[in-house]
C-alpha positions as CSV (number, residue, x, y, z in Angstrom):
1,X,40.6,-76.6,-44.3
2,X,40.2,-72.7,-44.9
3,X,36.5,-73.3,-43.0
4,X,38.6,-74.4,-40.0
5,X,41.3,-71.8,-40.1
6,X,38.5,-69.2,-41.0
7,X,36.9,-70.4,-37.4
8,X,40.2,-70.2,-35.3
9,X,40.2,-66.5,-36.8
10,X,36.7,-65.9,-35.5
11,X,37.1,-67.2,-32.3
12,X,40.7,-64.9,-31.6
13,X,43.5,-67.4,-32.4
14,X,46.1,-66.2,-34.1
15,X,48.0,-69.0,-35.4
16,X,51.8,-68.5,-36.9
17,X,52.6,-69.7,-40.2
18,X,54.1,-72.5,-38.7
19,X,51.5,-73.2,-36.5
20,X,49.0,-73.1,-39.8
21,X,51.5,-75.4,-41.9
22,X,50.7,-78.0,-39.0
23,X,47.1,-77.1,-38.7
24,X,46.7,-78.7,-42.7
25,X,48.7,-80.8,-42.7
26,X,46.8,-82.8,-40.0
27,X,43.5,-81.9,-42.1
28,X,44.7,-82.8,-45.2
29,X,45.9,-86.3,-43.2
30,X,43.1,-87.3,-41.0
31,X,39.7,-85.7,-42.9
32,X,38.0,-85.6,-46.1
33,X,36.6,-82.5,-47.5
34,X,33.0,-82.6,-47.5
35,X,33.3,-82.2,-51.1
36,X,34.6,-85.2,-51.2
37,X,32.4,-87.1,-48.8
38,X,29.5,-86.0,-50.5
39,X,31.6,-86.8,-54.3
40,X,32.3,-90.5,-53.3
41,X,28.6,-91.3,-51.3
42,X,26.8,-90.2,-54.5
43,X,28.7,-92.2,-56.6
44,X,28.9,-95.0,-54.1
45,X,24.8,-94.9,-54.0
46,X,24.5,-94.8,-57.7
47,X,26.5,-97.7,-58.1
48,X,25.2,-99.7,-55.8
49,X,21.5,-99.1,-57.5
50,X,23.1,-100.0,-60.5
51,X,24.8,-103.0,-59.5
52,X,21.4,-104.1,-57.8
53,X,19.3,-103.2,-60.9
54,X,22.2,-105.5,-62.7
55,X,21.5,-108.3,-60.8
56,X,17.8,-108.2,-61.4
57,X,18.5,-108.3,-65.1
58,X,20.9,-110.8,-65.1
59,X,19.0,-113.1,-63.2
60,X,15.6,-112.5,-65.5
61,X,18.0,-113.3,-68.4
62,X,19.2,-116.7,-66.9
63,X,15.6,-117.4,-66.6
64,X,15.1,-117.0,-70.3
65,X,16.3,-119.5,-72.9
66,X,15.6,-117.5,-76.5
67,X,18.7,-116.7,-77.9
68,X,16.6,-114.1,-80.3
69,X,14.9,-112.3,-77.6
70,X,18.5,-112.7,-75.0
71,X,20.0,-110.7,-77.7
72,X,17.6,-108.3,-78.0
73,X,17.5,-107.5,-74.3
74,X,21.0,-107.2,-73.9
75,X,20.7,-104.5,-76.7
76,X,18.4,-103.1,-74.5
77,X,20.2,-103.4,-71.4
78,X,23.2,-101.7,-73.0
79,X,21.9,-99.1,-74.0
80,X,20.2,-98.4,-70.8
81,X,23.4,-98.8,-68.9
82,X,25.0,-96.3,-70.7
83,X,22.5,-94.0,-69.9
84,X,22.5,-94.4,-66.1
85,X,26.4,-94.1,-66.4
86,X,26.1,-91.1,-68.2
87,X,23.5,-89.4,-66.4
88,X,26.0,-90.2,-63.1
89,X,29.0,-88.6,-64.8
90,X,27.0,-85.4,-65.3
91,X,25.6,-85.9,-62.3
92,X,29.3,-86.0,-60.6
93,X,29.9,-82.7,-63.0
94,X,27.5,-80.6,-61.5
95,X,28.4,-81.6,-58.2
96,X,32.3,-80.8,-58.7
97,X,31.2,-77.7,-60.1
98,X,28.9,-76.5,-57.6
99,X,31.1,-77.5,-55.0
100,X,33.9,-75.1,-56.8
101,X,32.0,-72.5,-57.4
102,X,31.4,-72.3,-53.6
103,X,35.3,-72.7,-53.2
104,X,36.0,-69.7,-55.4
105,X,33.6,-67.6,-53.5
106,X,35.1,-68.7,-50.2
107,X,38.0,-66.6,-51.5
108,X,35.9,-63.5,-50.6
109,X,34.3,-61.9,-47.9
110,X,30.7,-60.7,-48.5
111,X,28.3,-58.4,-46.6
112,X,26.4,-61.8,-45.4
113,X,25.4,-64.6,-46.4
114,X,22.5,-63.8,-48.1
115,X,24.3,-61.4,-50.3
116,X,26.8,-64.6,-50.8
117,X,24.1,-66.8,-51.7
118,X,22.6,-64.2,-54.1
119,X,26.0,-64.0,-56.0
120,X,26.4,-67.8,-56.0
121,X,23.2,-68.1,-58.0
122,X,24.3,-65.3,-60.3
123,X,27.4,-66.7,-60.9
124,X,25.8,-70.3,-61.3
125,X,23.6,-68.6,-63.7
126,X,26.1,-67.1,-66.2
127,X,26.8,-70.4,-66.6
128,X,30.9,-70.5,-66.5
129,X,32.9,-73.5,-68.3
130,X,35.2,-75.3,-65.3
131,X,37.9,-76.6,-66.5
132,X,41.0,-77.9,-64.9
133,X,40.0,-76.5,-61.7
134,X,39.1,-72.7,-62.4
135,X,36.1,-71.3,-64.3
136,X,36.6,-69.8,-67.6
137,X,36.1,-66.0,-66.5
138,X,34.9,-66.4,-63.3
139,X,37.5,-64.8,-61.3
140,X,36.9,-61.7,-63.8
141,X,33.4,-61.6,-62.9
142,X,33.9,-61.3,-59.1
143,X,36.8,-58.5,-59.7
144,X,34.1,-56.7,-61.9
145,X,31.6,-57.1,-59.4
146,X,33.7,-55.9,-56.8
147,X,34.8,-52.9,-58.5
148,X,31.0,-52.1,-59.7
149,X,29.1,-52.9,-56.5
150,X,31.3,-52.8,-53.5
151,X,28.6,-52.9,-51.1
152,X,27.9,-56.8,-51.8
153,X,31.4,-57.3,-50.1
154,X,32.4,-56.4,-46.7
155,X,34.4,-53.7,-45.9
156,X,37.6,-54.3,-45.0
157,X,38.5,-53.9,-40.9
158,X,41.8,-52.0,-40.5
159,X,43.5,-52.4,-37.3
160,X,44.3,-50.1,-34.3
161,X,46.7,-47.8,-36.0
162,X,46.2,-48.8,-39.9
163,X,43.4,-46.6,-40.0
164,X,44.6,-43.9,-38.4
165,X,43.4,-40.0,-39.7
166,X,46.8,-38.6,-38.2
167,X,48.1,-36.9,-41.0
168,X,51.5,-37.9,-41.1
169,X,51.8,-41.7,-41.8
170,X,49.9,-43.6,-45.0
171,X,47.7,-45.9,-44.3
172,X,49.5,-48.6,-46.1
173,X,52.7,-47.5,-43.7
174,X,54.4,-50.7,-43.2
175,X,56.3,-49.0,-40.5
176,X,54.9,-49.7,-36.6
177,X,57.0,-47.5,-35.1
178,X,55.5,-44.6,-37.3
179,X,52.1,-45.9,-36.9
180,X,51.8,-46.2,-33.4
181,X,53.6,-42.6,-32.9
182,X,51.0,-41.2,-35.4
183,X,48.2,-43.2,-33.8
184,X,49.4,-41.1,-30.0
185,X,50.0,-37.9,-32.0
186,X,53.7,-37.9,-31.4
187,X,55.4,-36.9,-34.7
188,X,58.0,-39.5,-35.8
189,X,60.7,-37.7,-37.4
């Protein structure tokens, strides 16, 4: 959803909060995250090759009549079946995580993409616990990185009047009236 909105930005259109509210709720109604999508075809296609390697087992086992050697290979089969299942679940792990990790980062502007990528491998690499939703000191390292190495993010764009050198309104002014005086020279007193 924030990919979308993020384009609307890009492309000049402002939309109200209203007008946003809308905006996800029709995304949330009629699409699937690619998280998601990609979540749900991996472990649709691991299922089905399990469900098809199954089959072939099942059917070898109706061929064979040794009650000693069925027994054995249902041991066998078992065994290897919790194996598959648990190399999908970590499997589906490391895809939730990834996929998070590239949320939380979304939350942040960087100089490019390149830089972005570089701090997504970083981050990847300190090797954060996820759990319920948010990595265990995570957000702590981005705030640290920010403060230590601004350049990796971009620099805030102020608008017409925000970052105005007339000496007579703050930048953080929440008053137009003072800005835009300020930003012709007029003083606003």
């Amino acid at each position: 959803m924030d990919k979308v909105l993020n384009l609307l930005k890009k492309l000049g259109i402002e939309l109200t909060a209203d007008q946003t509210a809308q905006v996800k709720e029709v995304l949330g109604r009629e699409f699937v995250a690619a998280e998601d999508a990609a979540k749900k075809n991996t472990e649709l296609e691991e299922l089905k090759k399990q469900l098809a390697d199954r089959d072939k087992d099942l059917e070898k086992l109706k061929s064979e009549n040794n009650s000693a050697e069925l027994a054995q290979k249902l041991t066998e089969l078992e065994a290897k079946y919790k194996t598959d299942t648990e190399n999908l679940t970590a499997k589906l792990t490391a895809q939730e995580t990834d996929f998070a990790a590239e949320r939380l980062l979304g939350g942040y502007k960087f100089a490019n993409d390149r830089v972005k990528k570089s701090v997504l491998e970083e981050f990847k690499g300190k090797g954060f616990k996820y759990e319920n939703g948010a990595f265990i000191g995570g957000k702590e390292f981005l705030d640290e990185l920010k403060k230590n190495e601004p350049d990796v993010f971009a620099k805030e764009q102020q608008g017409l009047f925000m970052g105005s050198t007339q000496s007579g309104v703050s930048v953080d002014s929440n008053n137009l009236e003072a800005q835009i005086n300020s930003g012709f020279g007029f003083d606003s007193k």
